[in-house]
N, C-alpha and C positions, 0 to 999 in steps of 0.2 A: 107511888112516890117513894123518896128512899127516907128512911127513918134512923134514928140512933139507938142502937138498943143493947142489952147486954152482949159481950163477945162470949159465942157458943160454940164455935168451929162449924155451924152448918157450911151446906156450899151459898148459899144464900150471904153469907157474912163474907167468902172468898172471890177476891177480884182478878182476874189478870189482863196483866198490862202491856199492849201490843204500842211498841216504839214509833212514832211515827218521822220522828227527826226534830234536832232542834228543842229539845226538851219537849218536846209533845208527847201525849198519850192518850191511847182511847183504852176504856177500862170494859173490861166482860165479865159479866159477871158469870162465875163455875156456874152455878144450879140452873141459869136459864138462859146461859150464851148470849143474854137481853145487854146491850152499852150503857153509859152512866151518860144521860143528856139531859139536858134543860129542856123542861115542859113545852111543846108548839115550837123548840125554836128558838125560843125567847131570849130576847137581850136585856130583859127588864129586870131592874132590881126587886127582890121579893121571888121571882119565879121558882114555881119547883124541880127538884133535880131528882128527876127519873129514871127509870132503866127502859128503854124500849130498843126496838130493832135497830143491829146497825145499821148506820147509811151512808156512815162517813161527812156528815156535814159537822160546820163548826161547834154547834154544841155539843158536839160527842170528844173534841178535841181538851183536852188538859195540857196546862204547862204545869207542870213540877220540876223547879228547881234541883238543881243537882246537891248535895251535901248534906249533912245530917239526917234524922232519925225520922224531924217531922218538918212539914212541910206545907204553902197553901197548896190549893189546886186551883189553880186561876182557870176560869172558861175560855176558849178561845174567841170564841162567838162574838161576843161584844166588841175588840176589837177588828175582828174581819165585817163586823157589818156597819163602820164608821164611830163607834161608843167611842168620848171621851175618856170615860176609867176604866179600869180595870175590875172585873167579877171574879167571888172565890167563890168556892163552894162554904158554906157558912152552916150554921144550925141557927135555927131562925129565933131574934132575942137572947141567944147565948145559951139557951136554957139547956139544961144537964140532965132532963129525965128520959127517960126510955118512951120511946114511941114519937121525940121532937122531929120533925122532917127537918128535913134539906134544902136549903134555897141559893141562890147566888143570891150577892152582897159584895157592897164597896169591900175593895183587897182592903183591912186595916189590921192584920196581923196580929188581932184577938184570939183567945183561947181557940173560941167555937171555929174559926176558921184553919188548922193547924191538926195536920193529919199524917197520921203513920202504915 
């Protein structure tokens, strides 16, 4: 699962981001060429956000808005599989220490949601 933890410069901490159009992105991660997806697939709120193999399905899909610094990362998934809201990638409970995982959650443009 992916967690919040001090920035160190491992490759583990560095992402890149392959375009996929449309404001879309699938993120790989340097140290293990592993994508940033949501657990099974999952459209559920609460789920965790993981890195495993690419496959190009919709959990591996990000929108990031174009303009400034920081940004959500909404899941694609939820709505390609009928979801009413919209999912970000959140820190689960907002919480600020090292080792919080990663979950989707309602988009609501809270800190824990808002990434650079």
């Amino acid at each position: 699962m992916a967690i919040q933890w001090d920035c160190n410069g491992n490759d583990d901490q560095k992402w890149r981001y392959e375009a996929l159009g449309n404001g879309y992105y699938r993120l790989h991660n340097v140290g293990s060429n592993l994508c940033l997806g949501i657990r099974g697939g999952s459209w559920d709120r609460g789920a965790d956000v993981i890195q495993w193999e690419c496959n190009g399905n919709g959990d591996q899909m990000w929108y990031m808005p174009d303009g400034g610094a920081y940004y959500p990362m909404m899941s694609a998934n939820n709505r390609a599989n009928g979801g009413a809201i919209d999912l970000c990638m959140s820190i689960g409970g907002g919480r600020t220490d090292w080792g919080a995982k990663a979950i989707v959650w309602d988009c609501n443009g809270a800190d824990d949601q808002t990434w650079s």
